[in-house]
N, C-alpha and C positions, 0 to 999 in steps of 0.2 A: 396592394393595400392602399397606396394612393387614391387608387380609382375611388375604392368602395370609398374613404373618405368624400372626396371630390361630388359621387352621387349623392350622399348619403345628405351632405350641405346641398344638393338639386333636388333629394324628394320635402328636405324639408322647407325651403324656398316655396318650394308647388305647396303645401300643405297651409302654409299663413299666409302665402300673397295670393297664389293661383297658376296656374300652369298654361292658362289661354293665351293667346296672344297678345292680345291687349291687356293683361295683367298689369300694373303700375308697379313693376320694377324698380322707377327711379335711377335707369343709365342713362346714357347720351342716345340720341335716337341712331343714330352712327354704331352703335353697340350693335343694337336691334336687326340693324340691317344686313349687320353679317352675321347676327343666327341667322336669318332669314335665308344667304347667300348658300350657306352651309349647310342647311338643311334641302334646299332646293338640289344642292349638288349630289348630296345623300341620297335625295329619290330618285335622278335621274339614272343614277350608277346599279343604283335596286331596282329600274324598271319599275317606279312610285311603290315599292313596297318599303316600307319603312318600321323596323322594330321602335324604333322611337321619336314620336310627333310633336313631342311637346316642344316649343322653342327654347325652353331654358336648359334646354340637355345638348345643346349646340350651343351654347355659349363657352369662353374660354374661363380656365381655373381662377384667375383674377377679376373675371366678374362676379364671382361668389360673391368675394368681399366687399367689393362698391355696392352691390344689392343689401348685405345684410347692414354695413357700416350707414347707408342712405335709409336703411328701414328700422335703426336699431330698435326705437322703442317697442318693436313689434316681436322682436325677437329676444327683448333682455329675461321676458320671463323665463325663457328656454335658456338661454347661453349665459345667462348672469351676470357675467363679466366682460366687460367689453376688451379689456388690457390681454386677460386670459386666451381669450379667443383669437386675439389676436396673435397670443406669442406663436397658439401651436398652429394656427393658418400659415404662417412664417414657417413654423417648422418642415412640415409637410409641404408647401413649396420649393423647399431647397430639395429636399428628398428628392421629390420631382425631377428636376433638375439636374443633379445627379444623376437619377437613371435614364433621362432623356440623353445623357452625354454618353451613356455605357457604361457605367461607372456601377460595383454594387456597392449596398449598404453594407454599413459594419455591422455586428451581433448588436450593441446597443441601439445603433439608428433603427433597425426591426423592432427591438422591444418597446425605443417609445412609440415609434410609427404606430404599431400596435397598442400599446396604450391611448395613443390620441384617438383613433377611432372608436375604440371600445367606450370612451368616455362620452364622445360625441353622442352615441349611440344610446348610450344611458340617460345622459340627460333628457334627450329626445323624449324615449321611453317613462321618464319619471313626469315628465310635467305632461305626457298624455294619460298616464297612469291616475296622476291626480284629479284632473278633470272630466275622468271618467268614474270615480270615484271608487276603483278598483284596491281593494287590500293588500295586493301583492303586485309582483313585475312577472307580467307572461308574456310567452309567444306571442308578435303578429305577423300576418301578412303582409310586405307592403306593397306587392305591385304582381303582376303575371302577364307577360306578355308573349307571342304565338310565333311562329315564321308566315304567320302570315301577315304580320302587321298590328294585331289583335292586341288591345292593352285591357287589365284590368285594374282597373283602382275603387280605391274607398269612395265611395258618395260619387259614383258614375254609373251611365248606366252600363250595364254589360253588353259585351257584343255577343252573338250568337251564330257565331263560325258555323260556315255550311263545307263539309268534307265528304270525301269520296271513302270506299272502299279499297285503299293498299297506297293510299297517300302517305307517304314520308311525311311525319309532325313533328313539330318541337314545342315545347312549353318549355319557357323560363322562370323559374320562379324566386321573390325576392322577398325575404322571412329576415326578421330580426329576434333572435334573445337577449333581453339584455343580462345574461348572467354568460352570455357568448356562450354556452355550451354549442356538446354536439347538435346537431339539428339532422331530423327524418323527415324526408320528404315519400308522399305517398296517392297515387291516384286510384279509387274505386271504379270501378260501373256494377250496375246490377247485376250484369249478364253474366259475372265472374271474370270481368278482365280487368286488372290488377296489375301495378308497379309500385315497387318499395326500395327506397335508395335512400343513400346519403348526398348524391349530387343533386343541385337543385334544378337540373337539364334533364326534361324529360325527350328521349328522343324513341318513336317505335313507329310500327309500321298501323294502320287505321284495319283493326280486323273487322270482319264480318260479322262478327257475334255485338256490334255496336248498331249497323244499323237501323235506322228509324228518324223519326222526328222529335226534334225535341230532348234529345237523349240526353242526361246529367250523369256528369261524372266529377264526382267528389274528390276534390285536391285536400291531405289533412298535410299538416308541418307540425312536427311536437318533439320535443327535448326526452327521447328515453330514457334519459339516466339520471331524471328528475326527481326530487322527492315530493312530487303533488303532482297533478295530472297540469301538463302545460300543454295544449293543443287547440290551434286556430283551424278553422275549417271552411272551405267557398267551395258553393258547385257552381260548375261552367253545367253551360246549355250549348249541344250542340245538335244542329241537324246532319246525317251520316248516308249521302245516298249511295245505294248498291254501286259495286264496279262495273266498269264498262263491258267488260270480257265477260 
């Protein structure tokens, strides 16, 4: 629950400042250099295949706060409170802290932990909500990314992964509600092949009944035990050549 916190302050970070490298930040250029270190170490251990490219996802959990505290006016509309934000960034550090020693949480440290994110999340959710000029709080997507390296985001372009016949895949996928319910995750293709889970890790084997060029296959995420239809949807493009055998 840390973690998801911890990303959750890096997708929103990426979404107001920008997730390039040269983004304006606003740390010490000595910060910068050890995403850069750390990331570099990341590829070489994955044989340059990397789930995650963006620099601000190698950075350490106390840069969070010197970015958003150095950026605030940029972010007060979302976090409102600067005193706030800071008490439960404190919070959630010691958590940390804690569990890095081996040490678990009590019943109550889970409930707020749990509280603090859910609220991050909201807020997130309501002041995009606003600006999208939306009547209610629904499902989104926030990111999808492949074992092959492959990211998707909002306002990028998509990559279009080229796959074999009986390759091992993964898809990751990263969905927010803000009313935290359950979440269904689910892939189509036309040809009838088809996954419906609750885990947001799609793992299976690339059948035969995919290939082609160009092939779409529809990712949906939606809250079934909703009382309105809450459901985000993106198709990937994939090219799928025959097996070698």
């Amino acid at each position: 629950m840390t973690t998801e916190y911890e990303n959750t302050l890096r997708r929103l970070i990426t979404q107001i400042i920008g997730g390039d490298d040269d983004s304006l930040y606003k740390v010490p250029e000595e910060r910068i250099a050890k995403w850069k270190e750390k990331r570099n170490i990341e590829s070489k251990t994955r044989n340059g295949i990397l789930l995650e490219n963006r620099l601000l996802f190698y950075s350490d959990f106390y840069d969070l706060r010197t970015i958003i505290h150095k950026n605030w006016d940029l972010f007060l509309p979302i976090l409102k409170d600067k005193k706030r934000f800071e008490v439960f960034f404190s919070e959630v550090e010691d958590f940390r802290n804690t569990l890095a020693h081996g040490r678990n949480l009590t019943s109550n440290q889970e409930y707020l932990l749990r509280g603090i994110v859910s609220d991050l999340k909201n807020l997130i959710t309501i002041y995009h909500n606003k600006n999208e000029m939306k009547d209610d709080f629904f499902i989104e997507i926030l990111k999808i990314n492949d074992s092959l390296g492959n990211i998707w985001e909002p306002n990028k372009n998509d990559p279009k992964p080229i796959l074999r016949v009986g390759d091992d895949y993964e898809l990751i996928v990263e969905a927010n509600d803000p009313k935290n319910r359950e979440i269904e995750y689910e892939i189509l293709a036309t040809s009838g092949f088809g996954i419906k889970q609750k885990n947001n890790r799609f793992n299976f084997k690339i059948p035969n009944t995919l290939t082609g060029s160009l092939v779409p296959l529809i990712l949906y995420v939606r809250t079934p035990d909703s009382e309105y239809k809450n459901e985000s949807v993106k198709m990937l493009s994939f090219t799928i050549l025959p097996s070698k055998h």
